[in-house]
PLY file of the C-alpha trace (Angstrom):
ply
format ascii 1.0
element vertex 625
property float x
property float y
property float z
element edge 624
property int vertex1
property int vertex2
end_header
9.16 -0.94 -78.06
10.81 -3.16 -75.09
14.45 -2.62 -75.61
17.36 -0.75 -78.37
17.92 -4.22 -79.42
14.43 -4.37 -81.17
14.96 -1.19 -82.33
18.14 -2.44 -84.04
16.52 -5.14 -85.81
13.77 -2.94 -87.40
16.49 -0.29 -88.03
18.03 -3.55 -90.28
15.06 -5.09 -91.74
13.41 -1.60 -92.54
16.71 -0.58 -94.44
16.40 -3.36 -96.91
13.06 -1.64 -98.09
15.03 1.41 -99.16
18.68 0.47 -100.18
18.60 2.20 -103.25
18.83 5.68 -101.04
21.82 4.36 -99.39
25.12 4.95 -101.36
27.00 2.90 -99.11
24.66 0.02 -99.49
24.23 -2.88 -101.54
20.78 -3.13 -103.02
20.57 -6.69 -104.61
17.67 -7.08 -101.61
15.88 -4.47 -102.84
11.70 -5.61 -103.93
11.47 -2.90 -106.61
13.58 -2.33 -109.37
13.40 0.92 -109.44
11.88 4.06 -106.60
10.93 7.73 -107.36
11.36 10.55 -105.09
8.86 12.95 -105.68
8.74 16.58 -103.72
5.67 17.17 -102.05
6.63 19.81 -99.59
4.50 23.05 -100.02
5.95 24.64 -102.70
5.88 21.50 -105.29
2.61 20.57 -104.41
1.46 24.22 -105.09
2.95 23.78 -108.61
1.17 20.20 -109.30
3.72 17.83 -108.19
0.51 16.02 -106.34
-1.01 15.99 -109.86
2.19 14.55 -111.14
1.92 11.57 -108.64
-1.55 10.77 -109.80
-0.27 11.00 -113.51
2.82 8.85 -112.66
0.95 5.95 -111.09
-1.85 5.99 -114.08
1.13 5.54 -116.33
2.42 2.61 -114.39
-0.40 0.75 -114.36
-0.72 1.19 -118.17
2.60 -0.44 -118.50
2.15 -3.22 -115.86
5.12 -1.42 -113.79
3.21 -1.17 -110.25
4.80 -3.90 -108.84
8.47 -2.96 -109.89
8.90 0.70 -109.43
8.45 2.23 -106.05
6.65 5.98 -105.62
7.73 7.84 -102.97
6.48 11.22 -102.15
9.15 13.00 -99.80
9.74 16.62 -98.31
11.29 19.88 -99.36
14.81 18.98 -101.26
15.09 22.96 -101.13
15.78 23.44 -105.15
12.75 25.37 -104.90
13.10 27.75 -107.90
13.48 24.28 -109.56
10.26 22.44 -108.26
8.48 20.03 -108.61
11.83 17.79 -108.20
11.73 14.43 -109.20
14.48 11.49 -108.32
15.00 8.43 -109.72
17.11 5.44 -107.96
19.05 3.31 -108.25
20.40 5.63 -110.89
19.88 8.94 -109.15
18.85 11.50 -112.10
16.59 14.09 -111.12
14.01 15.89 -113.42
13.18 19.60 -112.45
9.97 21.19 -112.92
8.57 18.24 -113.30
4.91 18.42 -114.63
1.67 15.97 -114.88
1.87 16.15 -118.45
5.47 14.86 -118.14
4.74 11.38 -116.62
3.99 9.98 -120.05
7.25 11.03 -121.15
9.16 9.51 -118.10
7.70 6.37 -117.95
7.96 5.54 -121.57
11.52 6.68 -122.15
13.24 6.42 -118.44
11.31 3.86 -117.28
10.97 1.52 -120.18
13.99 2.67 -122.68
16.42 3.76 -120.38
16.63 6.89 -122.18
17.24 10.23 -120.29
14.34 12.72 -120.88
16.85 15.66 -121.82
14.14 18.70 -121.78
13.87 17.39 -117.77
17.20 17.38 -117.31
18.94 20.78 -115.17
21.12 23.01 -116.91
23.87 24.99 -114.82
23.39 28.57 -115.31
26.96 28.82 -115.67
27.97 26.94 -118.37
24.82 25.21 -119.30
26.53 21.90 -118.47
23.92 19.23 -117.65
23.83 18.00 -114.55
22.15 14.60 -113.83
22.71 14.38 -109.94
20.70 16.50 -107.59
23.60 16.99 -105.13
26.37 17.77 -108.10
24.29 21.26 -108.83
26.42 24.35 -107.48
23.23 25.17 -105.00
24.49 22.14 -102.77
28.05 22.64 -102.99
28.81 24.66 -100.19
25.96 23.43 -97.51
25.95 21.11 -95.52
22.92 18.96 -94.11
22.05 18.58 -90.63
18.61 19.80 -89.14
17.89 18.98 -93.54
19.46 16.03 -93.32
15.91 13.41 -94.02
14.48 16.10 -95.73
13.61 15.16 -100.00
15.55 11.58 -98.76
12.30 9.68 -96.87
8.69 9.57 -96.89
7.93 11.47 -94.09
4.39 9.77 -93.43
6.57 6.11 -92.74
8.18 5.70 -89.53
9.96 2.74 -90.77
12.01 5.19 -93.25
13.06 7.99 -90.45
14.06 3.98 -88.46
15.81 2.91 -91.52
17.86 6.75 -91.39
19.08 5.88 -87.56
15.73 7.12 -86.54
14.97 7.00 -82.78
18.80 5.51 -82.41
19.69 8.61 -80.15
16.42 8.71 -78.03
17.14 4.68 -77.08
21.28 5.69 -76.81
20.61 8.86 -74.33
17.73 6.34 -72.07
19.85 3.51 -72.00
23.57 4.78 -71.16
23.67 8.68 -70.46
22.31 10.04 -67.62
20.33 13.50 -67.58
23.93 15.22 -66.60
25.84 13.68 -69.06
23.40 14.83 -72.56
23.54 18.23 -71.02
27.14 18.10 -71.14
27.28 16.87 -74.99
25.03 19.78 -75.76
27.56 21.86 -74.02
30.33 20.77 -75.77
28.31 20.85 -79.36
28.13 24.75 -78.58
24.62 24.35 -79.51
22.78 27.26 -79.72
18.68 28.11 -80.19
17.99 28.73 -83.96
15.03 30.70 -83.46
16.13 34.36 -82.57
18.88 35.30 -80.21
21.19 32.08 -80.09
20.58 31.25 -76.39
23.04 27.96 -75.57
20.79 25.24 -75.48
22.25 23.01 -72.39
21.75 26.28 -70.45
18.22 26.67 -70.97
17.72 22.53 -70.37
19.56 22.99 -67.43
17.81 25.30 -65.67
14.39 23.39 -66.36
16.32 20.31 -65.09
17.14 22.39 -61.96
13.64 23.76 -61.14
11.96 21.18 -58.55
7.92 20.51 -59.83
5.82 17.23 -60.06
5.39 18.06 -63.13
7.51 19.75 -66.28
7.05 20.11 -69.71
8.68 20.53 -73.74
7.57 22.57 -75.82
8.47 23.24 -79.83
7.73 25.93 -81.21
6.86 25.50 -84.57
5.04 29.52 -84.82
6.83 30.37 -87.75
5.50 34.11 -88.69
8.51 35.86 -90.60
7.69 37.08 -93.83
9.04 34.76 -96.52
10.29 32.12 -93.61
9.67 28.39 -94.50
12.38 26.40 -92.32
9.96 24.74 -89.69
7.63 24.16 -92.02
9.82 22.20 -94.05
11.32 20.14 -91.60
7.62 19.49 -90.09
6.86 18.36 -93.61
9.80 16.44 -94.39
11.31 15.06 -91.31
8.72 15.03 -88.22
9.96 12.48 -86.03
13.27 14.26 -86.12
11.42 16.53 -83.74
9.31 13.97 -81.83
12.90 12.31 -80.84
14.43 15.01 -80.23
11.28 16.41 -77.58
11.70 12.91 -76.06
14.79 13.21 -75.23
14.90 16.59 -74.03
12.24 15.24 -71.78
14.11 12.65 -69.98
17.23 15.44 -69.47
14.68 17.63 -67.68
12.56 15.23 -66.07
9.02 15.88 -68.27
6.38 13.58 -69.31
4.27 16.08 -71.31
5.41 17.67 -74.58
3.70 20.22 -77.04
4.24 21.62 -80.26
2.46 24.71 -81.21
2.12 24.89 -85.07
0.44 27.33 -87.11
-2.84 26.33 -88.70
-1.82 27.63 -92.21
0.48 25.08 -92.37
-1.96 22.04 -93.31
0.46 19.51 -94.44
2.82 19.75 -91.21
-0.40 19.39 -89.26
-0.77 16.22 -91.09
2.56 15.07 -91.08
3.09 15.54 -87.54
-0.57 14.16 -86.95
0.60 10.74 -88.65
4.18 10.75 -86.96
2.96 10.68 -83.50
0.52 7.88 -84.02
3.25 6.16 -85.76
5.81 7.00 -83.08
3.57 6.06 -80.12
2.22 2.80 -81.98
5.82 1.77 -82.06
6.63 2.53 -78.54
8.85 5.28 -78.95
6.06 7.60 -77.15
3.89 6.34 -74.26
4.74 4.59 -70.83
8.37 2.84 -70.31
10.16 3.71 -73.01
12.81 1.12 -74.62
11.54 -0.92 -71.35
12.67 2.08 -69.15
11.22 3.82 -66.17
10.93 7.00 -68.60
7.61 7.92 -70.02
6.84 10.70 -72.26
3.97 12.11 -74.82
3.22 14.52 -77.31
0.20 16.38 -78.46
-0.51 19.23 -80.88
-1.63 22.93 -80.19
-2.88 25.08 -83.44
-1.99 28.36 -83.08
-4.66 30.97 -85.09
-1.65 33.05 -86.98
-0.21 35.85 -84.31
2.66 36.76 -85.33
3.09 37.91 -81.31
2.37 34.25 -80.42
6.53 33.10 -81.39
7.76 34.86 -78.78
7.82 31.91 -75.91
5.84 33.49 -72.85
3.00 34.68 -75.88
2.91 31.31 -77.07
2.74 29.77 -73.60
-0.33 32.07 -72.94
-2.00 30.70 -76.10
-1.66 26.93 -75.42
-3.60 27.58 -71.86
-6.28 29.12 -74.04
-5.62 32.34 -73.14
-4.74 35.33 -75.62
-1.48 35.21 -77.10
0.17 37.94 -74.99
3.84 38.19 -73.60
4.37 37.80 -69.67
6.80 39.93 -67.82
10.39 37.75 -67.29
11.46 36.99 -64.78
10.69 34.70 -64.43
11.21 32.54 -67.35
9.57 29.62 -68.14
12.25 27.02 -67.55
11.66 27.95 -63.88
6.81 28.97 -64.30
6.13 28.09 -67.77
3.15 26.28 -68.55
0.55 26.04 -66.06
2.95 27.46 -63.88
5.25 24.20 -64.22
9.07 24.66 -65.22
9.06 24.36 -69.06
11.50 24.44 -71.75
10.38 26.32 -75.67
12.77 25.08 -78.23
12.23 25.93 -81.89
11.84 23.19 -85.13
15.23 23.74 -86.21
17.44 23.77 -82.87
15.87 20.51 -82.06
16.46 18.91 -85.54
19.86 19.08 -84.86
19.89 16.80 -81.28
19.57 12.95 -82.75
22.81 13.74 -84.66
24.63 15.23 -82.08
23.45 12.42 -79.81
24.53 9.62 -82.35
27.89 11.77 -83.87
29.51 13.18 -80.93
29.71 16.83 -79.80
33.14 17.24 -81.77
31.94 16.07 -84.79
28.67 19.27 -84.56
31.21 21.74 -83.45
33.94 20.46 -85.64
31.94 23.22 -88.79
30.66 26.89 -87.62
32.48 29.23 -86.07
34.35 29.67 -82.49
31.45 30.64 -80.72
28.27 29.88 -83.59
29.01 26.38 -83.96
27.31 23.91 -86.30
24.99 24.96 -89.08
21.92 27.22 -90.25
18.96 26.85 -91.95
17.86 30.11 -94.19
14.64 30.05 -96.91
16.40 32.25 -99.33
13.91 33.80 -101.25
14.11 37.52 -102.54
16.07 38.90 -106.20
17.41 35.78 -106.13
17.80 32.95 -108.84
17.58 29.66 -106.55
15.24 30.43 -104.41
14.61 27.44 -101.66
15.79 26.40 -98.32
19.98 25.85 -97.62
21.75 24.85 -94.76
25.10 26.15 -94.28
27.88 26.33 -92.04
27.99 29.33 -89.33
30.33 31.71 -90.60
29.46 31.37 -94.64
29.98 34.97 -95.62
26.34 36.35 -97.35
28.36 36.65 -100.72
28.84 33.26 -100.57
24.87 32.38 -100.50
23.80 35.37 -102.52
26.60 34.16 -105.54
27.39 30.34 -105.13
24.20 29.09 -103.58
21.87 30.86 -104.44
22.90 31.92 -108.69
23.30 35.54 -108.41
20.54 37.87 -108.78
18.67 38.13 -112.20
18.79 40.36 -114.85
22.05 41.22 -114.29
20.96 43.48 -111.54
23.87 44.31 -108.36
22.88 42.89 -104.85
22.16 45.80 -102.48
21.11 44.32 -99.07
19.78 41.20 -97.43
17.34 40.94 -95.02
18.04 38.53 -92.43
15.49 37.74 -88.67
12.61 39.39 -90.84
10.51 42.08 -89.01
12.96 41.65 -86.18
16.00 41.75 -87.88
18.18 44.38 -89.67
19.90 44.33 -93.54
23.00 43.70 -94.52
24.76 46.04 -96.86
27.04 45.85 -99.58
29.40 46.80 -97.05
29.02 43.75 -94.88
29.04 41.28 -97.94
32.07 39.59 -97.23
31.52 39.53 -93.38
31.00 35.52 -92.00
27.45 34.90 -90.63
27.34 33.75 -87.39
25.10 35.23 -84.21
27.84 37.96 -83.10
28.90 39.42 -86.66
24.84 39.78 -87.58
24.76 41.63 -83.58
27.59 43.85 -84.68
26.64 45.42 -87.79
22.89 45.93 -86.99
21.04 42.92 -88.10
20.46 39.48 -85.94
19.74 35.81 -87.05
16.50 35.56 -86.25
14.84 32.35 -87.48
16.33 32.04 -90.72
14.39 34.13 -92.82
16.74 35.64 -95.78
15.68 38.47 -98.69
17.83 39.20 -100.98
17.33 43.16 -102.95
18.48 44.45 -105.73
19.01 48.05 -106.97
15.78 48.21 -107.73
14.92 48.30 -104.34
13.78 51.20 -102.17
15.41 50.70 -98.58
13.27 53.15 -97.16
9.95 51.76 -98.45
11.48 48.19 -97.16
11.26 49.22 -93.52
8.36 50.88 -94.18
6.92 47.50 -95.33
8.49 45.93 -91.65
6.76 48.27 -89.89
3.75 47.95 -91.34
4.01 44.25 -90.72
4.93 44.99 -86.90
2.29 47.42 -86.39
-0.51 45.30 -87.61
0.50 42.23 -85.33
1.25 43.90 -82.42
-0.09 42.55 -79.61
-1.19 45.55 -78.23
0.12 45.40 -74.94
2.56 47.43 -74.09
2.39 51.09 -75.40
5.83 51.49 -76.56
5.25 48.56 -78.98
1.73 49.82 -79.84
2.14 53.03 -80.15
5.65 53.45 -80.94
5.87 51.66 -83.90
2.77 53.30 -84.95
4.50 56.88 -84.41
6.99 55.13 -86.31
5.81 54.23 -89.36
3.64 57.31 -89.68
7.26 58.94 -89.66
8.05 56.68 -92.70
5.03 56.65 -94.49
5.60 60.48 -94.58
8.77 60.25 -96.05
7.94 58.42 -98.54
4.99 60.39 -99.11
7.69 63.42 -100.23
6.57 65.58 -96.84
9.52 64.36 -94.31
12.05 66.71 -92.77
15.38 66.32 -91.54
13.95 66.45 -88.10
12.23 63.52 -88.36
15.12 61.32 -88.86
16.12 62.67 -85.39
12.87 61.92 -84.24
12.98 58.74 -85.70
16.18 57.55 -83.68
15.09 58.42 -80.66
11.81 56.77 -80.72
13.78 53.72 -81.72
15.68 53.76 -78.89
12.65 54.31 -76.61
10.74 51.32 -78.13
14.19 49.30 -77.96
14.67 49.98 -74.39
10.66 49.78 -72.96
9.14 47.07 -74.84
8.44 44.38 -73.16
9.39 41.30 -75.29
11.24 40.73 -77.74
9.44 41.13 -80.63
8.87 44.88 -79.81
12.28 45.49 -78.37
13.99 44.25 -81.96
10.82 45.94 -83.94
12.96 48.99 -84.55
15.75 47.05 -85.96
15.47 47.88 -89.92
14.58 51.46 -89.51
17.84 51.33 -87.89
19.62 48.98 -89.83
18.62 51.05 -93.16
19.34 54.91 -91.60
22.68 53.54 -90.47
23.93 51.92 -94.29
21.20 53.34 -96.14
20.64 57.04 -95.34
21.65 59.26 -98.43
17.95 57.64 -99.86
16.29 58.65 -96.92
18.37 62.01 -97.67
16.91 61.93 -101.41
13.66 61.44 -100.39
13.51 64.19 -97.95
15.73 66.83 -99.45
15.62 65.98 -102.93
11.65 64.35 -102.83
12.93 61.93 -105.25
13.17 58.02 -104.72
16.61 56.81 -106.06
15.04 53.34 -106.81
11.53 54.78 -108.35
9.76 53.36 -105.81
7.86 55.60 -103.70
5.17 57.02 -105.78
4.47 60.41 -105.25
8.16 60.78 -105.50
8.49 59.20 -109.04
7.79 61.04 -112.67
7.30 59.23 -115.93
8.99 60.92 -118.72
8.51 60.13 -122.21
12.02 60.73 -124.41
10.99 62.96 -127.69
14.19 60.91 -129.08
12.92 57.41 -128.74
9.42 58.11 -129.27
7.99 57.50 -132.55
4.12 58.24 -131.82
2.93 54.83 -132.45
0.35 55.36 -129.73
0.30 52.24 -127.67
1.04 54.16 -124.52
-2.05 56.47 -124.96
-4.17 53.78 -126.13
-3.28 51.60 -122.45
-3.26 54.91 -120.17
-6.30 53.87 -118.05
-6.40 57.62 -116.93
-5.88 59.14 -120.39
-2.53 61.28 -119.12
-0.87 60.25 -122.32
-1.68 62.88 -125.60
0.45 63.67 -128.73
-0.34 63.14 -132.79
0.29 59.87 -134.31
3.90 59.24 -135.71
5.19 62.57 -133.16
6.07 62.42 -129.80
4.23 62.40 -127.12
3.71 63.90 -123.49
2.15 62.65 -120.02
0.29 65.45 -118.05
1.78 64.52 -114.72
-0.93 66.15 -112.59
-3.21 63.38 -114.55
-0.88 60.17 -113.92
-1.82 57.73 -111.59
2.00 56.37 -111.81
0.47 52.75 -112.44
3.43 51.80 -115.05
1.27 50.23 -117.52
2.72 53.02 -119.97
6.55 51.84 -119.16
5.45 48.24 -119.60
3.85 48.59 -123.09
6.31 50.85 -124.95
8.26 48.71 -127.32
11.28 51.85 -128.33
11.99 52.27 -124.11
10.94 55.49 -124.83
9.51 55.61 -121.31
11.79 56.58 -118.25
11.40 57.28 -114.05
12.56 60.66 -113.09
0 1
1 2
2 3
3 4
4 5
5 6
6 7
7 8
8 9
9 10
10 11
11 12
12 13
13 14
14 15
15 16
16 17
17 18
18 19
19 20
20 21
21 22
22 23
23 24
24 25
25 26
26 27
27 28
28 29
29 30
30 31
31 32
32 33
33 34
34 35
35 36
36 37
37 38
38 39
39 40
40 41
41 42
42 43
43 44
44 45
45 46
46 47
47 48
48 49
49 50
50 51
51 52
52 53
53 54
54 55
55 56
56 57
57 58
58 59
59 60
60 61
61 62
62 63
63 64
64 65
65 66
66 67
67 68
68 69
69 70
70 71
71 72
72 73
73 74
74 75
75 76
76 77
77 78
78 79
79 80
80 81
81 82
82 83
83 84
84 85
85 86
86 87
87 88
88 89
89 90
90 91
91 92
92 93
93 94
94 95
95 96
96 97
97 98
98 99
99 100
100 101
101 102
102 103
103 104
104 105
105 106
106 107
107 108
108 109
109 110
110 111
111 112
112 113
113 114
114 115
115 116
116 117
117 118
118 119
119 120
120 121
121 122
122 123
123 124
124 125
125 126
126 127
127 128
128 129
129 130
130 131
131 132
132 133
133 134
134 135
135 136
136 137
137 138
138 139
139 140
140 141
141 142
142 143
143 144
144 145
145 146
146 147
147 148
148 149
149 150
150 151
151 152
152 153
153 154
154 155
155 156
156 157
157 158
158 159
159 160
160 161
161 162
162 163
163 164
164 165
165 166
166 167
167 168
168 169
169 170
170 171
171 172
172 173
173 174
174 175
175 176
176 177
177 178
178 179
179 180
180 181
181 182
182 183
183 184
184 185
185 186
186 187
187 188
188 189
189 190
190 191
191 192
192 193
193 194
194 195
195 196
196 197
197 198
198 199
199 200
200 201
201 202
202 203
203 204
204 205
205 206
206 207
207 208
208 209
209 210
210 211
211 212
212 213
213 214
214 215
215 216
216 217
217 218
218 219
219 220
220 221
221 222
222 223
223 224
224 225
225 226
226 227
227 228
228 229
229 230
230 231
231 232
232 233
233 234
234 235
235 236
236 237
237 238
238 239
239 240
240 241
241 242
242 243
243 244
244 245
245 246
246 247
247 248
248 249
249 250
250 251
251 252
252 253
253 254
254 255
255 256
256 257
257 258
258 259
259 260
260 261
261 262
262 263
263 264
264 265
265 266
266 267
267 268
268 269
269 270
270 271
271 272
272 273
273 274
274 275
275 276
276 277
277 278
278 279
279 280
280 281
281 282
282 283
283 284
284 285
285 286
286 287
287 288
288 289
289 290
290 291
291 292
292 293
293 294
294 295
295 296
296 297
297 298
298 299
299 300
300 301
301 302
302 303
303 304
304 305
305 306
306 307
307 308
308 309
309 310
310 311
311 312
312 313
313 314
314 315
315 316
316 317
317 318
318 319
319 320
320 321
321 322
322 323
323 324
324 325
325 326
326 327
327 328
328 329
329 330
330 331
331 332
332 333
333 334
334 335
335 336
336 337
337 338
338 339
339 340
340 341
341 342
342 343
343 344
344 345
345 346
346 347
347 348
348 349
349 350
350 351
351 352
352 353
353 354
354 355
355 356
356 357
357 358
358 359
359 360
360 361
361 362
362 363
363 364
364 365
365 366
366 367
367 368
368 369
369 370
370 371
371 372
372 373
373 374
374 375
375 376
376 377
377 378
378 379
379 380
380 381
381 382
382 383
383 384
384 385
385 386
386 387
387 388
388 389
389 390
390 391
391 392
392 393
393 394
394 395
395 396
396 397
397 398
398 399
399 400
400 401
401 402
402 403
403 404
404 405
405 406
406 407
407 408
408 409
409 410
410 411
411 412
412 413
413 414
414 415
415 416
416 417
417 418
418 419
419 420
420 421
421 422
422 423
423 424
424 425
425 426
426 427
427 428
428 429
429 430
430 431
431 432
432 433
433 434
434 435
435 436
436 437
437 438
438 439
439 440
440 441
441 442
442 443
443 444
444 445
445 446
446 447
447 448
448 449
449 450
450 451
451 452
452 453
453 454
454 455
455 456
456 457
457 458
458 459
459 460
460 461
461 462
462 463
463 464
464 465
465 466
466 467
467 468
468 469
469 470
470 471
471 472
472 473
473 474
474 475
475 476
476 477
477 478
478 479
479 480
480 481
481 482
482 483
483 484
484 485
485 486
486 487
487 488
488 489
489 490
490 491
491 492
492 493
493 494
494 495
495 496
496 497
497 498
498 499
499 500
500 501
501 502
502 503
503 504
504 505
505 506
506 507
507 508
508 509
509 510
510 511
511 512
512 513
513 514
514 515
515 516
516 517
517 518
518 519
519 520
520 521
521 522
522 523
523 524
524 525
525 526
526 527
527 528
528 529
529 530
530 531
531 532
532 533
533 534
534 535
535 536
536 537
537 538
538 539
539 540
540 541
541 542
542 543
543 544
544 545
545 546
546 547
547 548
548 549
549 550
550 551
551 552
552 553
553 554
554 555
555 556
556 557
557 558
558 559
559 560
560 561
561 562
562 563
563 564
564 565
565 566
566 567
567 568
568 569
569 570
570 571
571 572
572 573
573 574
574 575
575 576
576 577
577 578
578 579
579 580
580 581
581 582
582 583
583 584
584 585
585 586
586 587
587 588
588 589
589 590
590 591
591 592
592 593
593 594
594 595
595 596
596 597
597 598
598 599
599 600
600 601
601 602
602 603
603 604
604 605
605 606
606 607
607 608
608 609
609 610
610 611
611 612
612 613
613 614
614 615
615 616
616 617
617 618
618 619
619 620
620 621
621 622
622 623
623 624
């Protein structure tokens, strides 16, 4: 591309295509009559939303409606719970759980008729009100859509879309009237921090890459995304790629690279794809390659699959793996924005802290730091998953109090069951009682009460979850992707987790809580990155909110939740049960005895605790002691 001009008149020409996504548009330009959105991030595609595309255009062509309505398949909207999502413009209804089967239905009624298909249609759990508009449904109410912004809005395989959007508008801004000096100074005043563990301030890492003298420096995203039920980077990868291709352009220019990578996990096929596509696109266009915008600035990406360490997110680790080494941490210092890769000073930015440059770029500092908190500004991405009715992916502002996302955003938990923690950072992170429901989330209040951000990562429990068994299950996570190279991470957490699988085995003493809290400590303070020294985090996070279950299991040998299986009973109630026999009949292990029509009685040194029996009985005549 030879100058922003040119880039301006494809930003208005390629905005003519797609009007009907533009409220503040006219669309009398528009070439189809109608377009339809179509999710197909991960998760809808997973549930048959691809299926549903091939449905929908077979329909259209049966109806002679190719040519007049418009199928675009997007990224994540992050509805999830409600996928596949379907939206239709210029009117703007969306269907939920949209099906193949249903594109009969849509084209011959929507389509043709003008007639809302009402089984489609979203209900709000509240009040059961109908709500047509994706956006008007409580989950959106209280986020707000930044590093989400394109995401579920463009076709993420078209570079004239992410144009249309203001695309590249920042990237030509920063390379045609700020100097290096002055973008670090709007990411200083943004407050800007990294969204992928412990909230470093972004201008300070750029500017001490910017600072290190080398012939040759490089950017790096990293797109490793390893926490357990974590789907942020993926989504944006998959919904919005050249929001990070920009963004890695222009950190390149404020630190003086030419080279970029982004290191993306192999599991993630579609991102590969995406991002695969995007760069083409990007450096077909000019917006990658020699002289950018006609400048003397020249910068270029390429892909790195990483094999699946979980070790492999923490920067140095994942430095290591894109020289073809194995994925093991280095001792800092020093850090990589002095040696990084190959020795050159580098800069490791995650998916989501570089989604949010273009618009700080193109809005102004104020405008980021005008939402968040006084020292978290801006927003955050979580994948709220968990006892949770909407699960998905939200955005909200930095200091949202977790009550907040549990209740408004994300529908309460189900089945009437009381919230009981959160998990927030995953394996690295801590929960978040009861106690802390109210408290704002922002990178010091998560510090403070034993928890940290992390990458975004958020499960939601109910009282039907054992907190002792849930660091158990961290640990066990921890231990198995270890790197192996230091021995308090190696061994530690092993020692660790032996400490809680006993525990929950009914054989743990009082002492070993002691022992446990010291061993924490030891891993926290010898580890050598990150991932090992926060490791310990919910054993710690659970003894310090949760420890009258760890006091039950070990004094009582009972798990409150019922849980923890050698710690659990099944009882049968001589009240309730009436001796119709279904119990017996299902006990694979044949624990279960007692005459027809009398009740019965389950030889506990028989039961295997499987809870078919509880699952079968119609009278509840089954309990957990």
């Amino acid at each position: 591309m030879e100058d922003w001009n040119e880039l301006k008149e494809l930003r208005n020409s390629y905005r003519q295509l797609i009007l009907m996504r533009l409220k503040d548009e006219e669309t009398s330009h528009v070439d189809f009559e109608k377009e339809i959105l179509v999710c197909a991030g991960t998760g809808c595609i997973s549930s048959k939303s691809s299926e549903f595309v091939d449905s929908l255009k077979e329909e259209l062509e049966k109806n002679h409606l190719t040519d007049q309505v418009n199928i675009v398949k997007t990224g994540c909207f992050g509805l999830c719970a409600q996928g596949p999502i379907v939206i239709i413009y210029p009117e703007g209804i969306f269907y939920h759980q949209v099906q193949p089967k249903h594109a009969k239905k849509i084209v011959s009624d929507h389509l043709l008729k003008g007639k809302l298909v009402e089984k489609l249609l979203y209900h709000d759990n509240d009040n059961k009100e109908i709500i047509n508009k994706l956006m008007d449904t409580p989950f959106y109410h209280k986020q707000k859509r930044v590093a989400l912004r394109n995401c579920g809005r463009i076709d993420p395989e078209k570079i004239e879309e992410y144009i249309a959007f203001d695309g590249y508008q920042a990237l030509a801004k920063v390379v045609n009237e700020h100097s290096r000096d002055e973008v670090l100074e709007i990411l200083k005043a943004s407050g800007l921090r990294g969204r992928g563990g412990a909230g470093f301030p972004t201008f300070m890492k750029w500017s001490f890459a910017k600072a290190s003298t080398s012939d040759q420096k490089y950017v790096i995203c990293n797109a490793d995304e390893g926490d357990p039920g974590a789907f942020m980077d993926r989504s944006v990868l998959e919904g919005d790629p050249h929001a990070v291709i920009e963004a890695m352009a222009i950190a390149g220019y404020t630190i003086g690279a030419s080279q970029g990578y982004i290191y993306v996990r192999a599991e993630y096929p579609i991102a590969v794809n995406c991002l695969k596509i995007a760069i083409k696109q990007a450096r077909e266009q000019g917006v990658l390659g020699n002289h950018i915008f006609g400048s003397d600035f020249s910068f270029d990406l390429d892909l790195r699959l990483g094999a699946g360490a979980f070790v492999c997110g923490e920067e140095t680790a994942l430095l290591e793996s894109i020289e073809g080494h194995r994925g093991e941490p280095r001792p800092r210092p020093p850090f990589p924005a002095v040696k990084g890769l190959f020795g050159k000073p580098t800069i490791v930015n995650n998916v989501e802290t570089l989604a949010n440059i273009s618009q700080i770029i193109l809005k102004g500092p104020e405008w980021f730091a005008s939402f968040g908190t006084e020292k978290s500004k801006g927003t955050k991405v979580f994948a709220l998953g968990g006892k949770i009715q909407n699960t998905g992916l939200v955005e909200i502002p930095m200091g949202t109090t977790l009550r907040e996302i549990v209740e408004d955003i994300g529908g309460g938990i189900p089945n009437g069951k009381q919230f009981k923690a959160a998990q927030t950072g995953g394996p690295s992170g801590g929960c978040i009682s009861q106690v802390n429901y109210d408290v704002p989330i922002d990178y010091e209040n998560l510090k403070e009460i034993g928890s940290m951000m992390g990458s975004g990562g958020l499960i939601v429990m109910d009282e039907d979850n054992c907190m002792v068994d849930i660091a158990k299950f961290f640990l066990e996570f921890t231990v198995e992707e270890s790197c192996g190279k230091c021995v308090p991470c190696r061994v530690g957490t092993k020692r660790l987790l032996e400490l809680l699988e006993k525990i929950t085995m009914g054989n743990g003493t009082l002492e070993d809580l002691d022992k446990m809290e010291e061993l924490c400590q030891h891993i926290q303070e010898n580890s050598l990155c990150g991932l090992g020294q926060t490791a310990p985090n919910p054993v710690l996070s659970t003894l310090r909110y949760f420890k009258d279950e760890y006091l039950a299991h070990i004094q009582e040998r009972r798990c409150p939740a019922g849980v923890c299986k050698n710690l659990i009973q099944y009882r049968i109630l001589p009240d309730k049960c009436t001796g119709c026999r279904v119990c017996a009949k299902g006990c694979p292990v044949s624990a279960i005895s007692g005459e027809a029509k009398r009740a019965h009685e389950i030889d506990q040194s028989i039961c295997t605790k499987c809870g078919l029996c509880i699952d079968t009985c119609r009278y509840d005549a089954i309990t957990i002691l």
